[in-house]
PATI-207061 format. One record per residue (C-alpha): residue in one letter; z, y negated, x negated. Coordinates in pm, 1 decimal, padded with zeros to 6 digits. Example, Ala and Ser with C-alpha at 12.3 -4.5 7.8 and 13.67 -1.06 7.14 Angstrom:
# PATI-207061
{residu = A, zz = 00780.0, yy = 00450.0, xx = -01230.0} $
{residu = S, zz = 00714.0, yy = 00106.0, xx = -01367.0} $
This chain:
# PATI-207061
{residu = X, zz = 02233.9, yy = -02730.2, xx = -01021.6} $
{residu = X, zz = 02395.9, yy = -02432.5, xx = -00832.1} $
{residu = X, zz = 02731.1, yy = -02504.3, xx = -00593.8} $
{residu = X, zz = 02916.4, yy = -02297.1, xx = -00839.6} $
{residu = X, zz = 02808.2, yy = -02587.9, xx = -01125.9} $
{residu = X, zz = 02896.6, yy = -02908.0, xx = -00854.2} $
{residu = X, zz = 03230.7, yy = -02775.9, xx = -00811.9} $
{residu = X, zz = 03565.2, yy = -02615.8, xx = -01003.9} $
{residu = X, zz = 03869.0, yy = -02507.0, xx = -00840.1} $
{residu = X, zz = 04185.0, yy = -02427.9, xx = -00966.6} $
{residu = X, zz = 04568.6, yy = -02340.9, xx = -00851.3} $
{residu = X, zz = 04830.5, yy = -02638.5, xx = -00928.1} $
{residu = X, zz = 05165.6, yy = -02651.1, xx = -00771.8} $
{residu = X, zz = 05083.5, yy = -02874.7, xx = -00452.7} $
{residu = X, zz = 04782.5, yy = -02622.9, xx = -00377.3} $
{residu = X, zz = 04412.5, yy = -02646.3, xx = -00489.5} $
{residu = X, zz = 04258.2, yy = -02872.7, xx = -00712.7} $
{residu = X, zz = 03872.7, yy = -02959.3, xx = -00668.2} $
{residu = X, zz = 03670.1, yy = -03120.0, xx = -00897.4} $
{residu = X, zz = 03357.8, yy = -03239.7, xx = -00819.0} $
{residu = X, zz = 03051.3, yy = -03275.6, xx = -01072.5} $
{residu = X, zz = 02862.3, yy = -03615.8, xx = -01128.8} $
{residu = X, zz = 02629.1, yy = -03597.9, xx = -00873.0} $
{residu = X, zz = 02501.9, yy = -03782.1, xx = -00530.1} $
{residu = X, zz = 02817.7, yy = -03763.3, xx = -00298.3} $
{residu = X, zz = 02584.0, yy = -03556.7, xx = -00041.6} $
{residu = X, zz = 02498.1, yy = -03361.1, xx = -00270.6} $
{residu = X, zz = 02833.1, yy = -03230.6, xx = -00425.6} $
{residu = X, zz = 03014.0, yy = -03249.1, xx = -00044.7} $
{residu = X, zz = 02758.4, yy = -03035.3, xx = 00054.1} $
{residu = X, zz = 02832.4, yy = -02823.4, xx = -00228.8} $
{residu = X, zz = 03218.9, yy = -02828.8, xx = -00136.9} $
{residu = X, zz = 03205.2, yy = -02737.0, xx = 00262.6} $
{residu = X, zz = 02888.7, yy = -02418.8, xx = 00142.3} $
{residu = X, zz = 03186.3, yy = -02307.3, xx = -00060.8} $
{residu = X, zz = 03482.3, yy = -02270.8, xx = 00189.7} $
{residu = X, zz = 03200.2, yy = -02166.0, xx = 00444.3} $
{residu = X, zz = 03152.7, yy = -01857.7, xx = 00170.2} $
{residu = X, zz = 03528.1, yy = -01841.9, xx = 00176.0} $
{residu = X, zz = 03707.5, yy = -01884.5, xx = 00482.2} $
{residu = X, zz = 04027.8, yy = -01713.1, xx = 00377.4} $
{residu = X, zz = 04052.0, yy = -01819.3, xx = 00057.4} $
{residu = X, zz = 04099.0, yy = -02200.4, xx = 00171.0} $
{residu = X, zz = 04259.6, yy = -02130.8, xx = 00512.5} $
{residu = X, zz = 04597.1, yy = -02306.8, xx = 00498.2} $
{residu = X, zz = 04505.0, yy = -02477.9, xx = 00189.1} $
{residu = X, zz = 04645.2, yy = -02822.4, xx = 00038.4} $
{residu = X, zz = 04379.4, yy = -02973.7, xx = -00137.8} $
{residu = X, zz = 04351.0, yy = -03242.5, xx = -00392.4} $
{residu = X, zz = 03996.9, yy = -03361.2, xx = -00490.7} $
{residu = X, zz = 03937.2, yy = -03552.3, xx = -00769.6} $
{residu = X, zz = 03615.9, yy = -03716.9, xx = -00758.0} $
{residu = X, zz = 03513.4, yy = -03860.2, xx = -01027.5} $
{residu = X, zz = 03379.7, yy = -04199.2, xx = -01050.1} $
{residu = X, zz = 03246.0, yy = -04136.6, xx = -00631.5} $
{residu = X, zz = 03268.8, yy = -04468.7, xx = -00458.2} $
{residu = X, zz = 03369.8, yy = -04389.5, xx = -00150.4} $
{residu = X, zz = 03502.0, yy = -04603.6, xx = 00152.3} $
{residu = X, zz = 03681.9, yy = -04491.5, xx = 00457.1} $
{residu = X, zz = 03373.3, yy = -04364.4, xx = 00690.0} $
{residu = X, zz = 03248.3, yy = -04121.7, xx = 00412.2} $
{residu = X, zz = 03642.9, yy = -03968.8, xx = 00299.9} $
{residu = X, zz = 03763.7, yy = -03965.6, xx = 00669.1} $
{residu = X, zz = 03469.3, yy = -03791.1, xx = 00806.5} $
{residu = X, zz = 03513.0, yy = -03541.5, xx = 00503.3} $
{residu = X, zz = 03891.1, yy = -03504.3, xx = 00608.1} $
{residu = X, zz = 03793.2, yy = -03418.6, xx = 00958.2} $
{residu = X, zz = 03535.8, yy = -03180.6, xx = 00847.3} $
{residu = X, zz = 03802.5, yy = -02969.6, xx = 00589.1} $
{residu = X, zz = 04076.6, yy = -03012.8, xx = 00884.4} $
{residu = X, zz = 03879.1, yy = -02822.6, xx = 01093.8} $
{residu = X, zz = 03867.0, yy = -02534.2, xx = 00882.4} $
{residu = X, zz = 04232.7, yy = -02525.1, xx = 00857.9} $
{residu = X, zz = 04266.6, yy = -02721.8, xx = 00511.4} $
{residu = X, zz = 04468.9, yy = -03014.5, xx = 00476.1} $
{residu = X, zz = 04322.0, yy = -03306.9, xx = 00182.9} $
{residu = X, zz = 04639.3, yy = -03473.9, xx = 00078.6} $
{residu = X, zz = 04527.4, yy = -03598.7, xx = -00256.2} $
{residu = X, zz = 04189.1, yy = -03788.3, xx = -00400.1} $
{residu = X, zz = 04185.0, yy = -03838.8, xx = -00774.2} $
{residu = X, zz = 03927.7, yy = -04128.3, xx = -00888.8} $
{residu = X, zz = 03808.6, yy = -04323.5, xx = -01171.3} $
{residu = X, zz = 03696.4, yy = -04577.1, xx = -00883.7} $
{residu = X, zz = 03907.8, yy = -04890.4, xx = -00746.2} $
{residu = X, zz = 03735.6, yy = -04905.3, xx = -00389.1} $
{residu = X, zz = 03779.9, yy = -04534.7, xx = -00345.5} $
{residu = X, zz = 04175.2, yy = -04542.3, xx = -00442.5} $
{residu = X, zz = 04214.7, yy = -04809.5, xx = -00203.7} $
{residu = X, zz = 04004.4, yy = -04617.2, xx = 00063.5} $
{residu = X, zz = 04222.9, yy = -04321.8, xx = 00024.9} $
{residu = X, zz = 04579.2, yy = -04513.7, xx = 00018.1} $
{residu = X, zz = 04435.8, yy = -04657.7, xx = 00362.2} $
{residu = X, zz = 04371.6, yy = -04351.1, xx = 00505.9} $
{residu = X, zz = 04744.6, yy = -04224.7, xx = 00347.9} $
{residu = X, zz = 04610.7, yy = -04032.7, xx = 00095.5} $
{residu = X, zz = 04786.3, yy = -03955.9, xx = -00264.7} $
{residu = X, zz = 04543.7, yy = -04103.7, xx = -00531.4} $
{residu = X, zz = 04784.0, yy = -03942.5, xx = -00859.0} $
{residu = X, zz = 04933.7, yy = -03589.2, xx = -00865.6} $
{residu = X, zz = 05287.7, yy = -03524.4, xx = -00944.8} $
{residu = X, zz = 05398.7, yy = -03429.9, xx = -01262.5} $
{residu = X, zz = 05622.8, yy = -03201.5, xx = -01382.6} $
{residu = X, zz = 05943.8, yy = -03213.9, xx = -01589.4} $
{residu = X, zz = 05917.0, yy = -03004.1, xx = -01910.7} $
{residu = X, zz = 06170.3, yy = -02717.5, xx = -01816.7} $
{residu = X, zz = 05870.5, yy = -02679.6, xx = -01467.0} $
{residu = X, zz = 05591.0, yy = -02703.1, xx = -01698.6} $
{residu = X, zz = 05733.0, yy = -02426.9, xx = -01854.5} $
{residu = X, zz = 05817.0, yy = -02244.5, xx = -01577.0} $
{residu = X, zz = 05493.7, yy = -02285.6, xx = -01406.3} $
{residu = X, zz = 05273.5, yy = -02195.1, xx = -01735.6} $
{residu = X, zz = 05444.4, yy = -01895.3, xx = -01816.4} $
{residu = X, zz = 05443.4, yy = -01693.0, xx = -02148.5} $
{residu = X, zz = 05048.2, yy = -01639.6, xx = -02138.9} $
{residu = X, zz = 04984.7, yy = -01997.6, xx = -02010.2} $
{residu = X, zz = 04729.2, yy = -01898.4, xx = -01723.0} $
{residu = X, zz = 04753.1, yy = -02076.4, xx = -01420.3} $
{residu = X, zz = 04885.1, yy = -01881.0, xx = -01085.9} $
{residu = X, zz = 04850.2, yy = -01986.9, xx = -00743.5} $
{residu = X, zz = 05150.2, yy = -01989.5, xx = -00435.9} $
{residu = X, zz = 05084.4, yy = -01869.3, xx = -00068.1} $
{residu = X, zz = 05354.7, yy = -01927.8, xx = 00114.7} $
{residu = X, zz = 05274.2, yy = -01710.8, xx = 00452.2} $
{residu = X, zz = 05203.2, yy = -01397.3, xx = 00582.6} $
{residu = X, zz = 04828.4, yy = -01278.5, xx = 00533.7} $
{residu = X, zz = 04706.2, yy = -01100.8, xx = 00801.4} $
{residu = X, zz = 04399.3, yy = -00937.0, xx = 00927.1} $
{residu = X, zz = 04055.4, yy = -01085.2, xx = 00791.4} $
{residu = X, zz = 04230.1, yy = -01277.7, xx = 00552.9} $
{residu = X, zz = 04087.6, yy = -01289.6, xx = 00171.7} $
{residu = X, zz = 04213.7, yy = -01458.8, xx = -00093.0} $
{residu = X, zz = 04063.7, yy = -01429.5, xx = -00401.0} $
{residu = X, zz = 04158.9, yy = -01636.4, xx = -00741.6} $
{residu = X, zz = 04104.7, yy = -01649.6, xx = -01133.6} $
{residu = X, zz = 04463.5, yy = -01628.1, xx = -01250.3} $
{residu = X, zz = 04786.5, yy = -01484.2, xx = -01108.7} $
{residu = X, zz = 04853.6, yy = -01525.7, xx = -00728.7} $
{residu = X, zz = 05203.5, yy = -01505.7, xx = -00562.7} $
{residu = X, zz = 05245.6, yy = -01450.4, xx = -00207.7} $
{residu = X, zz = 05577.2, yy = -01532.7, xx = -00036.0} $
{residu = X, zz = 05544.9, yy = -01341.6, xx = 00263.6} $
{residu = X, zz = 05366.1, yy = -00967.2, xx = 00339.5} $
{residu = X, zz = 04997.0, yy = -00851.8, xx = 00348.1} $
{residu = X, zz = 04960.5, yy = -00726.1, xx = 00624.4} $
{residu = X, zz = 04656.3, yy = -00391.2, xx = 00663.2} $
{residu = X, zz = 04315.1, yy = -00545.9, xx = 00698.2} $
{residu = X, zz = 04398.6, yy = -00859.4, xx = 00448.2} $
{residu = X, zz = 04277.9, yy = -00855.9, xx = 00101.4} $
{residu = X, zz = 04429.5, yy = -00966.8, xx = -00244.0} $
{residu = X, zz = 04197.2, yy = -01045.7, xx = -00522.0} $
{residu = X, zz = 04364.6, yy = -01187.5, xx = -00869.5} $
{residu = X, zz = 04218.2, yy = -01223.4, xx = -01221.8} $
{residu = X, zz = 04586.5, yy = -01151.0, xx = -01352.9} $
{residu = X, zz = 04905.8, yy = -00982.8, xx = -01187.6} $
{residu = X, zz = 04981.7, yy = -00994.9, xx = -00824.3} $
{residu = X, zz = 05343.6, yy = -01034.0, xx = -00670.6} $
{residu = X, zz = 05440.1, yy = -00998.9, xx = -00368.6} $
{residu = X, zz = 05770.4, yy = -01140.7, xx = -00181.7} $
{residu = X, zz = 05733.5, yy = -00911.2, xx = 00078.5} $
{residu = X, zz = 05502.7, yy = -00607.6, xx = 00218.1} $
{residu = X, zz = 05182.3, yy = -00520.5, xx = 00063.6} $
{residu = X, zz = 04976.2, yy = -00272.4, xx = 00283.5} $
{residu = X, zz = 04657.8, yy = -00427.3, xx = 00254.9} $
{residu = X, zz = 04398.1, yy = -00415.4, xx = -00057.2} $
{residu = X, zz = 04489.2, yy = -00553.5, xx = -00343.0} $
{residu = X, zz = 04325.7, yy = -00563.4, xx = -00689.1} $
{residu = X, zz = 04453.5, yy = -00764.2, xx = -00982.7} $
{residu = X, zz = 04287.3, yy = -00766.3, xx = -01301.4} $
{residu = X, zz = 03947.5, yy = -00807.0, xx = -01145.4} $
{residu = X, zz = 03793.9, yy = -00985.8, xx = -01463.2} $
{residu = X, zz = 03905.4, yy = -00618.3, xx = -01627.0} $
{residu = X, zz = 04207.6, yy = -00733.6, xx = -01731.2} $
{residu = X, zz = 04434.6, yy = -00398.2, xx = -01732.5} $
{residu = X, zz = 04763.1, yy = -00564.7, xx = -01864.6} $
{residu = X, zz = 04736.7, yy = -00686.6, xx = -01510.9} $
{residu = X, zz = 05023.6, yy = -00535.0, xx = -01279.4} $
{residu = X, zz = 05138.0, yy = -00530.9, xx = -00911.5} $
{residu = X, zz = 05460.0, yy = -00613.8, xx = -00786.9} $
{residu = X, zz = 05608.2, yy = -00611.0, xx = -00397.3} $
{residu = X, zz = 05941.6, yy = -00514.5, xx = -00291.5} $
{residu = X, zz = 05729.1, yy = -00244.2, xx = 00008.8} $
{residu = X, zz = 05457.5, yy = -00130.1, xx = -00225.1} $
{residu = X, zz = 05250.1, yy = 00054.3, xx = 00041.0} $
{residu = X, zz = 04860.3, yy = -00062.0, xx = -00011.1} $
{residu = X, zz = 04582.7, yy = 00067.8, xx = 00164.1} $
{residu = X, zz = 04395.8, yy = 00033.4, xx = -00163.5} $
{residu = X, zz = 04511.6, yy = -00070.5, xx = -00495.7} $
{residu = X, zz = 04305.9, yy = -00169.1, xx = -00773.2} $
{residu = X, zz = 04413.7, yy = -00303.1, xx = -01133.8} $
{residu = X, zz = 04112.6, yy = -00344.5, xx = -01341.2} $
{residu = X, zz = 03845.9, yy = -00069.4, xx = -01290.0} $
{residu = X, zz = 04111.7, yy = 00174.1, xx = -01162.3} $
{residu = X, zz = 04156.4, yy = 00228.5, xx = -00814.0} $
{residu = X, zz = 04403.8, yy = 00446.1, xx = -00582.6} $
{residu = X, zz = 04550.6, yy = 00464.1, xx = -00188.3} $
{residu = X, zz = 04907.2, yy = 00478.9, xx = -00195.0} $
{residu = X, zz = 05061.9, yy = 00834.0, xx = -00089.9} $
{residu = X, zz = 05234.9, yy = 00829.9, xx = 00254.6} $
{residu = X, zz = 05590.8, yy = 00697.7, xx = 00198.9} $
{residu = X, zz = 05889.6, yy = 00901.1, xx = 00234.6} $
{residu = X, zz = 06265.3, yy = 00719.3, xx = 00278.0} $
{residu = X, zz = 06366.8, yy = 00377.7, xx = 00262.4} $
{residu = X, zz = 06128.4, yy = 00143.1, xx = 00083.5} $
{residu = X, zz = 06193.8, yy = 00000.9, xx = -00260.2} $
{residu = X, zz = 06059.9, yy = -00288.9, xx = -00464.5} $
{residu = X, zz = 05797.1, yy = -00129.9, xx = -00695.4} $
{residu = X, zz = 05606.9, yy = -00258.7, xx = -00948.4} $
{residu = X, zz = 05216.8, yy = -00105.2, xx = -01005.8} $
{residu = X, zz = 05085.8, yy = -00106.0, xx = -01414.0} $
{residu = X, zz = 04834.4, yy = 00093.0, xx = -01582.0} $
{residu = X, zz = 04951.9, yy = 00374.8, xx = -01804.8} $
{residu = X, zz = 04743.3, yy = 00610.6, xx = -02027.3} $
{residu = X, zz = 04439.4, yy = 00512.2, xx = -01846.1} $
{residu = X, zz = 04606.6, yy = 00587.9, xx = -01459.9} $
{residu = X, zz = 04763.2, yy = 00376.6, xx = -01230.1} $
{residu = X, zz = 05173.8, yy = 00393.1, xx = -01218.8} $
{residu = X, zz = 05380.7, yy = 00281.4, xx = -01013.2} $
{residu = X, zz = 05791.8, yy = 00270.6, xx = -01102.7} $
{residu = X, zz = 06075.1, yy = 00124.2, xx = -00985.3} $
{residu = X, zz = 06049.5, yy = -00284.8, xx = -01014.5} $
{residu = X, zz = 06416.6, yy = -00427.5, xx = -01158.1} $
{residu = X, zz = 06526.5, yy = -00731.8, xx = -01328.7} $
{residu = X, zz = 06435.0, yy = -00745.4, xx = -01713.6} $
């Protein structure tokens, strides 16, 4: 079986979920640190819950794991498990074994109208940096040149984009791009790409759509 079958990760609202396939715990942790080795930026900073299955695991195997993820900048909070001895092991080590839950009006809020999941940076991206996910991705913070945004939905950014960005990279072109200093050095929405023009007054929050085929970009208000 290939990593990309021992592993699936996905967005939730305390950071990144991983689940791990049924197989030999070498075998899939292996699987896990290859991945984040293929995609340093991606998981720098990260929170990350890992739900394991029915793994029995005890303290030597999950702390050593926990060192090994802390020392590429991601913090495991959480282990999800079918297994009694690795719940305790991971409430010794002061680990979350359930993930919170949200009241209907967040559910709501989090799903959005076309129910596709979206993941929350909270920080500045900056040189090197590469984040790359399935669904929508919101950054709280700029992009700074030299960082790159990769989203199979819309991207929105709380801040200044001047580095790459490309949403819609599964070809979805209903994808758009929001920032309130729309200034990329590239922008890409599906198969479409352009380099912002050189700016000229104060910046405004802009929002980036595709339009008769072209890339657009208009004024981004309310509504």
């Amino acid at each position: 079986m290939s990593n990309s079958g021992l592993l699936q990760i996905k967005g939730i609202r305390d950071g990144l979920m991983v689940t791990l396939a049924d197989a030999a715990w070498p075998v899939v942790r292996t699987a896990l640190l290859n991945r984040i080795e293929e995609q340093p930026g991606f998981f720098q900073g990260a929170r990350l819950a890992l739900d394991v299955g029915n793994q029995v695991l005890h303290v030597a195997e999950l702390s050593e794991l926990r060192d090994k993820l802390s020392e590429n900048g991601i913090t495991l909070w959480a282990v999800i498990s079918n297994s009694p001895t690795t719940e305790t092991t991971s409430q010794n080590l002061g680990l979350a074994t359930r993930l919170h839950k949200p009241r209907p009006q967040e559910m709501q809020t989090a799903r959005g109208i076309d129910d596709e999941a979206a993941m929350w940076v909270s920080k500045t991206l900056r040189s090197g940096t590469r984040i790359e996910f399935a669904g929508h991705i919101v950054i709280f913070g700029d992009v700074n040149p030299g960082a790159e945004v990769i989203a199979g939905g819309s991207v929105i950014v709380w801040g200044r984009l001047r580095g790459v960005v490309h949403a819609g990279a599964q070809g979805n072109a209903d994808a758009v791009v929001c920032a309130l200093d729309l200034s990329p050095t590239q922008l890409r929405i599906a198969g479409e790409i352009a380099v912002a023009p050189r700016r000229e007054g104060k910046p405004q929050p802009e929002i980036a759509r595709m339009k008769n085929g072209r890339l657009h970009a208009e004024a981004w208000t309310p509504g």
